[in-house]
N, CA, C and O of each residue as an XYZ file, in Angstrom:
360
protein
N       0.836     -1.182      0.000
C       0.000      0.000      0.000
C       0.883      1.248      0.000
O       1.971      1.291      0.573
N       0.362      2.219     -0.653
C       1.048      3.488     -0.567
C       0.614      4.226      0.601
O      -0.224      3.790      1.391
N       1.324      5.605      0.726
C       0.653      6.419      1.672
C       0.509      7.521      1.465
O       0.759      8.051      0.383
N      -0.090      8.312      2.842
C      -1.317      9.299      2.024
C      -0.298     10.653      1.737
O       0.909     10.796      1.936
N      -1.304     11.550      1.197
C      -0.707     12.577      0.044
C       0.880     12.524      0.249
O       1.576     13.052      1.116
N       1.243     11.653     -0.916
C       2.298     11.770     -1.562
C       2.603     12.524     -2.747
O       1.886     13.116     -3.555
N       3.681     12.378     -2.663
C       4.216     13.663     -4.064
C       5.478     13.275     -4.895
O       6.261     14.130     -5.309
N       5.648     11.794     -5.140
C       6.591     11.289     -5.468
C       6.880     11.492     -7.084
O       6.044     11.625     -7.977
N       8.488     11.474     -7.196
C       8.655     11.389     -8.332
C       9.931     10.290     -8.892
O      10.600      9.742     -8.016
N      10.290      9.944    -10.582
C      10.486      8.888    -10.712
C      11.082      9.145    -11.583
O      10.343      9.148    -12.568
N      12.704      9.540    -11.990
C      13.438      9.764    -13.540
C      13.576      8.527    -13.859
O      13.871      7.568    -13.146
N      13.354      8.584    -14.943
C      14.182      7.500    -15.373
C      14.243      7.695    -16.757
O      13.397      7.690    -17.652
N      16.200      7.974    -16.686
C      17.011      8.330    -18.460
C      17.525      7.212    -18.894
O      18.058      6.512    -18.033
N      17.525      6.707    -20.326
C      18.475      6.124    -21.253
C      19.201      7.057    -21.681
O      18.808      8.211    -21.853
N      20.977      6.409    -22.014
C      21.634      6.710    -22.637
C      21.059      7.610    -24.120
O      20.099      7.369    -24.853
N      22.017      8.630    -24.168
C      21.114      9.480    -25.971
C      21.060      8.818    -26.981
O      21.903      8.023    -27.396
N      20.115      9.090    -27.416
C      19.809      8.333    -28.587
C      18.786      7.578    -28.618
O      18.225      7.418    -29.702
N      18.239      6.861    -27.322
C      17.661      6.005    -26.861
C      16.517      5.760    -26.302
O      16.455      6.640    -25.444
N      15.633      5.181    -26.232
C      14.142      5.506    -25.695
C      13.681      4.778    -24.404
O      14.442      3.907    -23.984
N      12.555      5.016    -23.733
C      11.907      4.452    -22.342
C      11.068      3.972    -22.329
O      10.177      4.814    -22.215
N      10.415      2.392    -22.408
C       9.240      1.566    -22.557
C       8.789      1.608    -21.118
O       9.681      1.281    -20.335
N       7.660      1.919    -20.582
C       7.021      1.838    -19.329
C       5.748      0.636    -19.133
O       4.550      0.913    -19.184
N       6.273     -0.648    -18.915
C       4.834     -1.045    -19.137
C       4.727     -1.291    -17.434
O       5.632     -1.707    -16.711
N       3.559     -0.964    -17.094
C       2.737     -1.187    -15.923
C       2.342     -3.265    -16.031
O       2.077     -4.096    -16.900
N       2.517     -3.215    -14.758
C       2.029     -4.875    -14.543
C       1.299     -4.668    -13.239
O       0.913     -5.776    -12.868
N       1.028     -3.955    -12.587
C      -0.057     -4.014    -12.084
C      -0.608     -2.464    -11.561
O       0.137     -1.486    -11.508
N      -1.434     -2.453    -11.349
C      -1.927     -0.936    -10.859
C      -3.605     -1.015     -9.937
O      -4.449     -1.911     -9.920
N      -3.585     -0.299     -9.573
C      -4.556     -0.398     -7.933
C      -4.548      1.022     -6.944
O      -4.097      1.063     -5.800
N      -5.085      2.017     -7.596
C      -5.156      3.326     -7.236
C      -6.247      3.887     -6.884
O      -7.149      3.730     -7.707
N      -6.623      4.730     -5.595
C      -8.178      5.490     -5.550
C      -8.157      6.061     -6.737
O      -7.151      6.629     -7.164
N      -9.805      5.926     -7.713
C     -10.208      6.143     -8.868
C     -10.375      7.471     -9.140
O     -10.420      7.904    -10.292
N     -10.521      8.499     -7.649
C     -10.997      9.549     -7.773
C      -9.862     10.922     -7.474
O      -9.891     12.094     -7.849
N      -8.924     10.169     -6.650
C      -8.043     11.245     -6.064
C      -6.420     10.887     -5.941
O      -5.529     11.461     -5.315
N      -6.397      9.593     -6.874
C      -4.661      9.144     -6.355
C      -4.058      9.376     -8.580
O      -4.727      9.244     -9.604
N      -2.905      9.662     -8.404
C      -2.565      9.184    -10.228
C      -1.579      9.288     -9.731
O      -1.125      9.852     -8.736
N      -1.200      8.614    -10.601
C       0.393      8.224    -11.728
C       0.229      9.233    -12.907
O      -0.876      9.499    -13.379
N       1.376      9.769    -13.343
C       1.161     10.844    -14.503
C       2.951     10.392    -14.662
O       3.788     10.000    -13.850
N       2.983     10.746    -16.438
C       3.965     10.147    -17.335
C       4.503     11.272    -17.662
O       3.589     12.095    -17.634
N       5.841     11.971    -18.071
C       5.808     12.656    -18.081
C       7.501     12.571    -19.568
O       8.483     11.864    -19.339
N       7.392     13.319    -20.701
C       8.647     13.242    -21.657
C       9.718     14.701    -20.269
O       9.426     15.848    -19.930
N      10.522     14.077    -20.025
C      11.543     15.245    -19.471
C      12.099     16.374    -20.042
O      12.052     17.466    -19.476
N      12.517     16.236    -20.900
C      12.944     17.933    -21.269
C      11.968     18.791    -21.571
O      12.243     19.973    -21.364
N      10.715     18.506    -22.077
C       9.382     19.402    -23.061
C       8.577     19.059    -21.998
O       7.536     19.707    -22.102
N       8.556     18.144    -20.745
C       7.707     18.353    -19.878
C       6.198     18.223    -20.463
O       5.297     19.010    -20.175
N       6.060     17.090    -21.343
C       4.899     16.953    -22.052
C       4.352     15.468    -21.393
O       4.996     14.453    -21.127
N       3.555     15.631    -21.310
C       2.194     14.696    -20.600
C       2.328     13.668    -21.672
O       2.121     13.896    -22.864
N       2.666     12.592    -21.199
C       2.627     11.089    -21.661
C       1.124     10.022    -21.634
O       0.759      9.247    -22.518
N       0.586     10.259    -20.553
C      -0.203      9.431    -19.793
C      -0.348     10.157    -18.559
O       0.505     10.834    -17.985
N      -1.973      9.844    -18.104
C      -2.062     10.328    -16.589
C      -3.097      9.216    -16.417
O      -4.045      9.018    -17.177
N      -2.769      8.461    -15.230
C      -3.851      7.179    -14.782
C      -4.214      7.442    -13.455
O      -3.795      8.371    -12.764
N      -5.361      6.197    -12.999
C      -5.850      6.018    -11.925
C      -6.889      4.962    -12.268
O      -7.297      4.604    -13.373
N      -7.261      4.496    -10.884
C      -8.536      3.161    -10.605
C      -7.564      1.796    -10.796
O      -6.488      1.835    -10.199
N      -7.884      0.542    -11.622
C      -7.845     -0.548    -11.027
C      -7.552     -0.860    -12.845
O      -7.825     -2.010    -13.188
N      -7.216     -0.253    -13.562
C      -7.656     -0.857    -14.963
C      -6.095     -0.634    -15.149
O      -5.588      0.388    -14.686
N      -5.356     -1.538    -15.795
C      -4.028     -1.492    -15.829
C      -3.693     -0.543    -17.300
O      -3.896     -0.996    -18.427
N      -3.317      0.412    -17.112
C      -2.665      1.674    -17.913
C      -1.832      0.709    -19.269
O      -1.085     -0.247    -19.063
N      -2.218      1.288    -20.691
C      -1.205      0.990    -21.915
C       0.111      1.026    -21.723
O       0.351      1.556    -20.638
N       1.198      0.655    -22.369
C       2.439      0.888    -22.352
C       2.616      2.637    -22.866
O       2.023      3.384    -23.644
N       3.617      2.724    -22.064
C       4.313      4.342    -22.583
C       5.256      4.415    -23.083
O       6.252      3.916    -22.560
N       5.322      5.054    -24.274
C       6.927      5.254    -24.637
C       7.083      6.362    -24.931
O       6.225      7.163    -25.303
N       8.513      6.564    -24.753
C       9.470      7.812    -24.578
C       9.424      8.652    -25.643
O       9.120      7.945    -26.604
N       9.555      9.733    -25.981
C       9.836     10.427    -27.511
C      11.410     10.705    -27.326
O      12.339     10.167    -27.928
N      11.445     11.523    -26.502
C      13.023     11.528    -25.843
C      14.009      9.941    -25.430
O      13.882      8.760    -25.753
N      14.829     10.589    -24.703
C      15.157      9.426    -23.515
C      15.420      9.227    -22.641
O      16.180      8.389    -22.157
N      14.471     10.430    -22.029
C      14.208     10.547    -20.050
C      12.746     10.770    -20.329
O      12.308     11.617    -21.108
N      11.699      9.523    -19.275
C      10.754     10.136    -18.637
C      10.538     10.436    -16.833
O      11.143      9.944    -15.880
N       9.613     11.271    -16.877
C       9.369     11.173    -15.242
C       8.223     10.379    -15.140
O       7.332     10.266    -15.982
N       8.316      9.786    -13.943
C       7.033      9.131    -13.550
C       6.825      9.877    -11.977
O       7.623      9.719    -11.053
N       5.452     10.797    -11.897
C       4.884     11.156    -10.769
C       3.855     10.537    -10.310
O       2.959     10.034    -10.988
N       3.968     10.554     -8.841
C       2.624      9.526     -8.058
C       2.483     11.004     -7.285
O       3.371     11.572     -6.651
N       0.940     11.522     -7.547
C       0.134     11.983     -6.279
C      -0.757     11.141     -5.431
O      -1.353     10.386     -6.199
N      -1.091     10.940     -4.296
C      -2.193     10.830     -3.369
C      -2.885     11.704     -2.807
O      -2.481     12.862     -2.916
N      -4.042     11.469     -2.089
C      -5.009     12.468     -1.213
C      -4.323     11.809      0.184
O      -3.271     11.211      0.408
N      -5.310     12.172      0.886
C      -5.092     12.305      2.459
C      -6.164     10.998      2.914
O      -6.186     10.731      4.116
N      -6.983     10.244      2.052
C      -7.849      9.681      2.686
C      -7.797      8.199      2.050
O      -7.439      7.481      2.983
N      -7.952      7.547      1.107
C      -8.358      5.520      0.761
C      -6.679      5.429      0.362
O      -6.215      6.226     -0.454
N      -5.893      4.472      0.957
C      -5.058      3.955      0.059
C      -5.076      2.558     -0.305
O      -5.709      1.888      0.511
N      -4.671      2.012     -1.102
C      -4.891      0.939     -2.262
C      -3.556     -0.002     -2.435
O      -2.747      0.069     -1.510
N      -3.343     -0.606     -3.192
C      -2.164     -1.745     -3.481
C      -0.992     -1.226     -4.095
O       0.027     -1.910     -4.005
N      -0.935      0.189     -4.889
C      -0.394      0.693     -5.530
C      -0.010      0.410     -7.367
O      -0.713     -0.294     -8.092
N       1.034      1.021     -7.743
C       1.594     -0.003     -9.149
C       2.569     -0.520     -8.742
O       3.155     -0.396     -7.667
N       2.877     -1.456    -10.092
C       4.308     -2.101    -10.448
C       4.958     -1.609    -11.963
O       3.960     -1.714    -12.675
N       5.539     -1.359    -12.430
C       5.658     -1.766    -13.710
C       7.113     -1.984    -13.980
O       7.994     -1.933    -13.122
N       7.304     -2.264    -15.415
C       8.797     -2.533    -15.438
C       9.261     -1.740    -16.647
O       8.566     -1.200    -17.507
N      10.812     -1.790    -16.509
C      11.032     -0.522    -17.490
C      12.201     -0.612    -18.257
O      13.234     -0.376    -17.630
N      12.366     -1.005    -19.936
C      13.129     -1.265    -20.568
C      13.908      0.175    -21.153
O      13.303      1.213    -20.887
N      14.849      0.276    -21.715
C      15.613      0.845    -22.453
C      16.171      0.349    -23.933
O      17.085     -0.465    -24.071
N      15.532      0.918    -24.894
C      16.491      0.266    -26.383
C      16.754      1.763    -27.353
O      16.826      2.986    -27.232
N      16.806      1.013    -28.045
C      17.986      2.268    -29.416
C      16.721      1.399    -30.408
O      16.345      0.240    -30.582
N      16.365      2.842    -30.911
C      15.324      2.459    -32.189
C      15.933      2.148    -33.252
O      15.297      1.846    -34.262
């Protein structure tokens, strides 16, 4: 379980040149007040923003740093995510 209002965040760079596969394997978030949000790092452009129980698409990088941010509220916490996270050269 996670805990309450969090504000976490999550780099994660490949070498240049190179891109960031995010696939989620599990996810379990309040539907109304908790996300995960995806984020390309340098342009700071919105990838994905999730929540609830429905396991999120794969993300990929345009760059080859994304952030991954977790907010929470102050009140239900849940099982959290998992996912796992490759690096390749297109």
């Amino acid at each position: 379980m996670y805990e309450h209002n969090m504000n976490e965040t999550w780099k994660i760079e490949a070498e240049i040149c190179n891109k960031v596969i995010l696939r989620f394997t599990s996810f379990d978030l309040e539907s109304c007040c908790d996300y995960v949000k995806v984020y390309e790092c340098d342009v700071n452009r919105l990838l994905g923003s999730f929540n609830g129980e429905e396991l999120p698409p794969e993300v990929r990088s345009i760059g080859n740093c994304i952030s991954i941010i977790m907010t929470t509220d102050g009140s239900v916490t849940k099982a959290g995510f998992s996912a796992n996270i490759y690096k390749f050269t297109p």
